[in-house]
C-alpha atoms as an extended CHARMM CRD file, in Angstrom:
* protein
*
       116  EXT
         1         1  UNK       CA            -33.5140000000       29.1080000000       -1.6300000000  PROA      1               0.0000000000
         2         2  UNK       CA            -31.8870000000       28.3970000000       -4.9220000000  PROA      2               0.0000000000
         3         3  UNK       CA            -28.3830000000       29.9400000000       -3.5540000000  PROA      3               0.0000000000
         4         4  UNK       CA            -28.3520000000       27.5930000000       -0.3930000000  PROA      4               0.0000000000
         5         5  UNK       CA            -29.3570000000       24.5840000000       -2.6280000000  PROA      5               0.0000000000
         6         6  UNK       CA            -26.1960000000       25.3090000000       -4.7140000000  PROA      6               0.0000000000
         7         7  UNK       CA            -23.4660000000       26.2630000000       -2.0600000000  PROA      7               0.0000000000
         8         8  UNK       CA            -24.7990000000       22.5480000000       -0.6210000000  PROA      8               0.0000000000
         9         9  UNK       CA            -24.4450000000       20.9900000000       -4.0310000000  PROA      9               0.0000000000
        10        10  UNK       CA            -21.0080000000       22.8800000000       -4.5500000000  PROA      10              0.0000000000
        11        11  UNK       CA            -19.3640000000       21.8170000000       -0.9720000000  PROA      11              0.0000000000
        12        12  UNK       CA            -20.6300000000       18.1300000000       -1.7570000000  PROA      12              0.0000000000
        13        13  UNK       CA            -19.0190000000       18.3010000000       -5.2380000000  PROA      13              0.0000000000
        14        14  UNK       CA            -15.8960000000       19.4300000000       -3.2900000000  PROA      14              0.0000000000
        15        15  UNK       CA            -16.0820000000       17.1040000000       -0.4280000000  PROA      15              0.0000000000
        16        16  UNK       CA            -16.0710000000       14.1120000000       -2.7260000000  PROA      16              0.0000000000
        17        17  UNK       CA            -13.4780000000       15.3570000000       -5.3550000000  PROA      17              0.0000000000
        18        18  UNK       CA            -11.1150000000       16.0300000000       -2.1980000000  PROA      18              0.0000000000
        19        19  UNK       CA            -12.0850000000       12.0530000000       -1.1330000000  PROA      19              0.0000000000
        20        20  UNK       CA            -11.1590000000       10.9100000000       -4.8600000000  PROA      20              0.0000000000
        21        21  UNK       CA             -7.4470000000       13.2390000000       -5.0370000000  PROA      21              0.0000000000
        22        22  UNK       CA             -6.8720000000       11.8010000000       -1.3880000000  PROA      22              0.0000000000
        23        23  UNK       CA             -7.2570000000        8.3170000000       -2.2590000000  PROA      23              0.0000000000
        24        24  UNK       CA             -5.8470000000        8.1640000000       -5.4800000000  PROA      24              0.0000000000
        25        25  UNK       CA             -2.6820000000       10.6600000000       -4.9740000000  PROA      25              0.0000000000
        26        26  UNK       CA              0.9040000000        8.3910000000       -5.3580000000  PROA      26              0.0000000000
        27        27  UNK       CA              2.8690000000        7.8740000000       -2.2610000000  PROA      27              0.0000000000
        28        28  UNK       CA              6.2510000000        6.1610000000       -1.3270000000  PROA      28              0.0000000000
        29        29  UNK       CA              5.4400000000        2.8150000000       -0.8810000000  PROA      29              0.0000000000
        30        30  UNK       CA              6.8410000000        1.4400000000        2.1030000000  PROA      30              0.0000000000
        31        31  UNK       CA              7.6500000000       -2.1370000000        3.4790000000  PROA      31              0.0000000000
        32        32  UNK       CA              4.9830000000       -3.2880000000        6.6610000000  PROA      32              0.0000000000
        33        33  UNK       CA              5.9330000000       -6.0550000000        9.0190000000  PROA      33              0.0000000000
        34        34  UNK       CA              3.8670000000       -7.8740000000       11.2370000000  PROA      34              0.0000000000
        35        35  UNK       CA              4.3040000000       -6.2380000000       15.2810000000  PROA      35              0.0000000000
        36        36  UNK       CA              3.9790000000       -9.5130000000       16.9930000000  PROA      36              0.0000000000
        37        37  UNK       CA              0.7220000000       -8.4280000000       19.1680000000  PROA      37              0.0000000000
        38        38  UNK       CA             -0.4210000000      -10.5870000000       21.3920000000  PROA      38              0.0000000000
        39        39  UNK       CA             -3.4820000000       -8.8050000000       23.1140000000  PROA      39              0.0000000000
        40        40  UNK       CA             -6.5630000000      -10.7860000000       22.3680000000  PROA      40              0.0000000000
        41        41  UNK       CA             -9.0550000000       -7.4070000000       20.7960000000  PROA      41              0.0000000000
        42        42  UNK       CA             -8.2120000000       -5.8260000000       17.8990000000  PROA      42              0.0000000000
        43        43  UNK       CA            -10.3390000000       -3.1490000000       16.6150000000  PROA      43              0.0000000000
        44        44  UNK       CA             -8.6360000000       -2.6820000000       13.7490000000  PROA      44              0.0000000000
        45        45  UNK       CA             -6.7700000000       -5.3100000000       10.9980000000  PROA      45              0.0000000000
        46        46  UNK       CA             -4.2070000000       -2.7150000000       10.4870000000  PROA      46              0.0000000000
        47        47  UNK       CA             -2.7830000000       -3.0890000000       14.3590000000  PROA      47              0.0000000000
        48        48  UNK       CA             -0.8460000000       -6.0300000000       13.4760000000  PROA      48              0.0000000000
        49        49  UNK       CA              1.1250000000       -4.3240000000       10.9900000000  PROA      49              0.0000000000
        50        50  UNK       CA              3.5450000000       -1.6520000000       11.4840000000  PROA      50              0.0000000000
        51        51  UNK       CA              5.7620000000        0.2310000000        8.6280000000  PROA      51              0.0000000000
        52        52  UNK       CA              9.0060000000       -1.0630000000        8.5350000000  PROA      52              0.0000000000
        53        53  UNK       CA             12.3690000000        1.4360000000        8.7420000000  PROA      53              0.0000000000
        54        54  UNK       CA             14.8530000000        0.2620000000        6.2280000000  PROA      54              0.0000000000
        55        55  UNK       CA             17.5550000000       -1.2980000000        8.4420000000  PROA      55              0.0000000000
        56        56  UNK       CA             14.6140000000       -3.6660000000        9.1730000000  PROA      56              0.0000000000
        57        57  UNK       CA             14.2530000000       -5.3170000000        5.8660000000  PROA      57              0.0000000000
        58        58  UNK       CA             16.3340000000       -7.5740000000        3.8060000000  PROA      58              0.0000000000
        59        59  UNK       CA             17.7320000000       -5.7420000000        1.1010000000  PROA      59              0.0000000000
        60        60  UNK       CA             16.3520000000       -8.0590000000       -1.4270000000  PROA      60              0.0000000000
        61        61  UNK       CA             13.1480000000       -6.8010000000       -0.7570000000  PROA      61              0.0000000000
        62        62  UNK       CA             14.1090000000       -3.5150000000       -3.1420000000  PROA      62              0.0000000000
        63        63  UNK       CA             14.9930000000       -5.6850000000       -5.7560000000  PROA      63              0.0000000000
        64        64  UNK       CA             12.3110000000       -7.7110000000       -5.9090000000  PROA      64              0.0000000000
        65        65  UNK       CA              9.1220000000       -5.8580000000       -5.7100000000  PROA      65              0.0000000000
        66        66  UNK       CA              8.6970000000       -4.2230000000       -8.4440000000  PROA      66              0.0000000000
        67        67  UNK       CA              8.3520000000       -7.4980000000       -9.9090000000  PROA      67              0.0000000000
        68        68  UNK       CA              6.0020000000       -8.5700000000       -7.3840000000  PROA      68              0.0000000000
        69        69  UNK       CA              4.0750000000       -5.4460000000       -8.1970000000  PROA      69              0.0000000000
        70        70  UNK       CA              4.0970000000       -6.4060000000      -11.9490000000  PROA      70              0.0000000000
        71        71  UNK       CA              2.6900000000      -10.0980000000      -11.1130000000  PROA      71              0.0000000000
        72        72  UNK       CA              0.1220000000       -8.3620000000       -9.0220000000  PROA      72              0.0000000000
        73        73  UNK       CA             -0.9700000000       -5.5720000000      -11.4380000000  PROA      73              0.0000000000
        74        74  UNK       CA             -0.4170000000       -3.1870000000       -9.0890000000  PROA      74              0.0000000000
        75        75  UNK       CA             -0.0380000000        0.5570000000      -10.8670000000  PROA      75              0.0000000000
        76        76  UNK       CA              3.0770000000        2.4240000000       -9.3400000000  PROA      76              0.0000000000
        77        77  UNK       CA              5.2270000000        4.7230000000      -10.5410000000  PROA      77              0.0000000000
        78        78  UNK       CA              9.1710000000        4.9790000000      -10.3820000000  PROA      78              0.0000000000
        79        79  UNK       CA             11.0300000000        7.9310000000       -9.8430000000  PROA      79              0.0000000000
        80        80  UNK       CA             14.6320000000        8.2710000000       -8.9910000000  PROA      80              0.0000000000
        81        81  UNK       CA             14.8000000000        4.6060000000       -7.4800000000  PROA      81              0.0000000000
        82        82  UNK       CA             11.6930000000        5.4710000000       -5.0150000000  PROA      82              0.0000000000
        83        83  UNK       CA              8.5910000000        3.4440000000       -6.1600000000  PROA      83              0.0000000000
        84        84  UNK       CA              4.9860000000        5.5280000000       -5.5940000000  PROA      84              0.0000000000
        85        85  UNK       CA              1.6840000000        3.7660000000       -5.4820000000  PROA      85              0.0000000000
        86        86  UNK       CA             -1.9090000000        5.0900000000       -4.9780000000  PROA      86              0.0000000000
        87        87  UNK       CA             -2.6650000000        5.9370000000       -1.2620000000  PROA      87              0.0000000000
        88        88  UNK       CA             -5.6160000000        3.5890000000       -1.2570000000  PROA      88              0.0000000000
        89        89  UNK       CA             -3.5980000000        0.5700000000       -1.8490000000  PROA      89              0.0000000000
        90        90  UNK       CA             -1.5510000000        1.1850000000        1.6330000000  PROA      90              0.0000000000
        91        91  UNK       CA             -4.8140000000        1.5340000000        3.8160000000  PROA      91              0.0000000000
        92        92  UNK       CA             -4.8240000000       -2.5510000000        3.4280000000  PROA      92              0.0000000000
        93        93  UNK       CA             -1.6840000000       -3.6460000000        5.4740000000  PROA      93              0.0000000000
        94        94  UNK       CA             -2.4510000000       -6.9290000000        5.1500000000  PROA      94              0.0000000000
        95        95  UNK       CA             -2.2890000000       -7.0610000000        1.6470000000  PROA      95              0.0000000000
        96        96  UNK       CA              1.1410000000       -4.7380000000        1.4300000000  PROA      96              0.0000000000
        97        97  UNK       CA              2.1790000000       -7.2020000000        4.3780000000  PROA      97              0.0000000000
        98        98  UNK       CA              1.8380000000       -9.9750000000        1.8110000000  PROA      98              0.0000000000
        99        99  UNK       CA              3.7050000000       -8.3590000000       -0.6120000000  PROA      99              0.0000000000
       100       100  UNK       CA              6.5640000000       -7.5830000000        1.7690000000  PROA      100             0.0000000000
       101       101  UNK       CA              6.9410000000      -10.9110000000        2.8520000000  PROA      101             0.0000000000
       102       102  UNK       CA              6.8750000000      -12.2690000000       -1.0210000000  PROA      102             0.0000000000
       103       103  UNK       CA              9.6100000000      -10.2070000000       -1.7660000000  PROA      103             0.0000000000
       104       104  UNK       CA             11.4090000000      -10.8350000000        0.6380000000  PROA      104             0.0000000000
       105       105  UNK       CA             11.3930000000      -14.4940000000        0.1650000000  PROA      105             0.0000000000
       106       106  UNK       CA             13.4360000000      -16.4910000000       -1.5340000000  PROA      106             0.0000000000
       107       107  UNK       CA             11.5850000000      -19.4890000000       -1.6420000000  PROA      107             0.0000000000
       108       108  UNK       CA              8.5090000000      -17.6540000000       -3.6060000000  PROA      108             0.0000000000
       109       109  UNK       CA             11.2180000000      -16.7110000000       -6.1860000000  PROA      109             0.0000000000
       110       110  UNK       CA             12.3480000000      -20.2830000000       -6.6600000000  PROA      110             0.0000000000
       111       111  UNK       CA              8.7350000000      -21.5790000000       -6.8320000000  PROA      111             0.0000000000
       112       112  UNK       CA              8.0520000000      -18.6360000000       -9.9370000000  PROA      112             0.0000000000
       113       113  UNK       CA             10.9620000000      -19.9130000000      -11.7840000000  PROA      113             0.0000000000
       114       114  UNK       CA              9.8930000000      -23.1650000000      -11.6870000000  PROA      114             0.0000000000
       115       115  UNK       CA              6.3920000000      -22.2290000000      -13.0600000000  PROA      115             0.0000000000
       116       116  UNK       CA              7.9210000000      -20.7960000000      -15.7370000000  PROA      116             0.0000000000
């Protein structure tokens, strides 16, 4: 009885430390524009949003977002040019959407230096 109790305690301490690596491993963080849907259900938030290939985005957007990142507090890491957040933070595409679209634009930029 004792041995079945702990293989179930060992495969749930396994189970959830495979959850926490998954979710908090780096990936390449990749630009998401909006698809232009037009059905009327969506199951899912993230349908809107697709990732976008690089001839798709202005090439400001690779200057700018590691700043963007920095106003956000957004932990990433940069290696050889290729910038590498947690996994978690691209399951909201909304949110990476935003951040796209902030970089992107140059009239957010010229807002920020006003502030300051």
């Amino acid at each position: 009885m004792k041995k079945k109790i702990y293989i179930a305690l060992a495969t749930l301490v396994l189970l959830f430390s495979g959850y926490y690596y998954w979710e908090n491993r780096y990936v390449e963080l990749q630009p998401v524009i909006s698809k232009g849907y037009n059905r009327q259900i969506v199951f899912f938030q993230n349908d809107y949003f697709k990732f976008a290939k690089p001839n798709e985005i202005s090439p400001s957007y690779y200057k700018n977002i590691k700043w963007i990142l920095d106003d956000s507090r957004v932990d990433y890491i940069e290696e050889n040019g290729i910038i590498y957040v947690r996994n978690k933070f691209l399951d909201d595409m909304n949110l990476v959407w935003n951040y796209t679209t902030r970089a992107i634009s140059t009239e957010h930029f010229e807002l920020e230096k006003k502030k300051n």
